[in-house]
N, C-alpha and C positions, 0 to 999 in steps of 0.2 A: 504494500500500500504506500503510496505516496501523497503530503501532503499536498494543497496549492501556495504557491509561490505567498497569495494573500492568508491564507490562515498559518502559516510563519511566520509572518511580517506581523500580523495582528499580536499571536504569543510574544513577540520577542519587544512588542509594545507593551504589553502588559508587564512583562518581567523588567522593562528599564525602570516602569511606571513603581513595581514595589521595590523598588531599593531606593528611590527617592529621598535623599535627605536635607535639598537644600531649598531654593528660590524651585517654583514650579516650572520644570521645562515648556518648551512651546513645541508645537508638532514639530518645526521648520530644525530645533536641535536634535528632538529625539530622530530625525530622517538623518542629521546629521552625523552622528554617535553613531546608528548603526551602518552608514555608508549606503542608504536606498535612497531614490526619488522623493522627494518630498512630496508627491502627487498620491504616491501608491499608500503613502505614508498616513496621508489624509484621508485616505478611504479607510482604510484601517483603523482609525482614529473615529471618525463618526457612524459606525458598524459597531465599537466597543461603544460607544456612547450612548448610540440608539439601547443596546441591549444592559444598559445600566451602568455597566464594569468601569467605565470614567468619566470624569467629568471635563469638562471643559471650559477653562472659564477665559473672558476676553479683559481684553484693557492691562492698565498698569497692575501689576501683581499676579495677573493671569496664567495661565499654562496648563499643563494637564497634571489629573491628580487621580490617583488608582481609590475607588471608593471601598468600601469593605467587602458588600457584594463580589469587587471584582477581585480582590485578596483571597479571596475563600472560595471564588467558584471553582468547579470540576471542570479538570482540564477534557477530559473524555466526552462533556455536556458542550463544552466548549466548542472543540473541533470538531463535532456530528452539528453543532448549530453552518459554524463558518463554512463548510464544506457544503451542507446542505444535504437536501435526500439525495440518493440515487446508487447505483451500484457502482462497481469496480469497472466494470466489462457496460459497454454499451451494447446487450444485442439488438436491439431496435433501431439504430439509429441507420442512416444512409443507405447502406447496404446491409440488411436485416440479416444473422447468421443463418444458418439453413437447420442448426441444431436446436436452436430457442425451444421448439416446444418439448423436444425430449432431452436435454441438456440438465443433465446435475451439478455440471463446474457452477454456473452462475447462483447457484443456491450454496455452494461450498462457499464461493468465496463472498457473500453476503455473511455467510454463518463466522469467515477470517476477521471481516472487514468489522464483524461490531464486537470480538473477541480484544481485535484491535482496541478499539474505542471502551470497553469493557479496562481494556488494562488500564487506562488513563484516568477510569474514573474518580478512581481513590487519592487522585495529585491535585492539590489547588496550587493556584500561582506562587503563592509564598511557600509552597514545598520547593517549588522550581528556583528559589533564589536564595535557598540554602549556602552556607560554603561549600565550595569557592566560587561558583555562579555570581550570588549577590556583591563580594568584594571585585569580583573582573566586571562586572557591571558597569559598575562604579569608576571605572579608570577610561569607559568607552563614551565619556563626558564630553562633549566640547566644552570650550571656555565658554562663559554667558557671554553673549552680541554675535557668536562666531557663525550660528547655524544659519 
């Protein structure tokens, strides 16, 4: 299983978000700390936002800030939300496989893929920034004004 490019970028926003200990970053540094787009950065950002996990606030003092919700949710709830329904295996799509209706892979690796999701459920984000995580976090700062 593999994730998508955006529900990586989303976790790895959430993880800067809880080791947070100074002025509240703004989306434009945390894209810069982890070296992605500031574009992709910001969808990511208002995807966590909509679904609770942070806040976002504007103006002087502003920045983003990891709420409790988002500290404690299940990483496994997490990535079945970002990802969305759907299977591993598209067989419906474009060129329909010819095995679809008597096919047991695609039931297998549905039964993988939330086994998958199944492992993760027991991690919330502050499991995730345990040491050494949370102190390398922490060093992937830019200066404030740089982002």
């Amino acid at each position: 299983m593999r994730l998508t490019r955006f529900t990586d970028l989303a976790l790895r926003v959430l993880m800067r978000l809880a080791v947070e200990e100074g002025e509240l970053p703004t989306t434009r540094e945390v894209a810069g700390a982890m070296a992605v787009p500031y574009t992709h950065t910001a969808k990511a950002v208002a995807k966590l936002q909509h679904l609770g996990l942070i806040e976002a606030r504007r103006g002087r003092g502003g920045g983003l800030a990891l709420t409790a919700t988002g500290r404690r949710a299940s990483i496994g709830s997490l990535v079945r939300e970002l990802e969305g329904p759907g299977d591993v295996v598209d067989c419906d799509g474009t060129t329909p496989c010819p095995l679809r209706a008597a096919c047991r892979l695609r039931g297998a690796l549905r039964q993988a893929q939330e086994a998958f999701f199944a492992s993760l459920d027991p991690l919330s984000v502050s499991d995730l920034v345990a040491p050494p995580t949370g102190p390398l976090l922490l060093t992937l700062s830019p200066t404030p004004g740089t982002g």
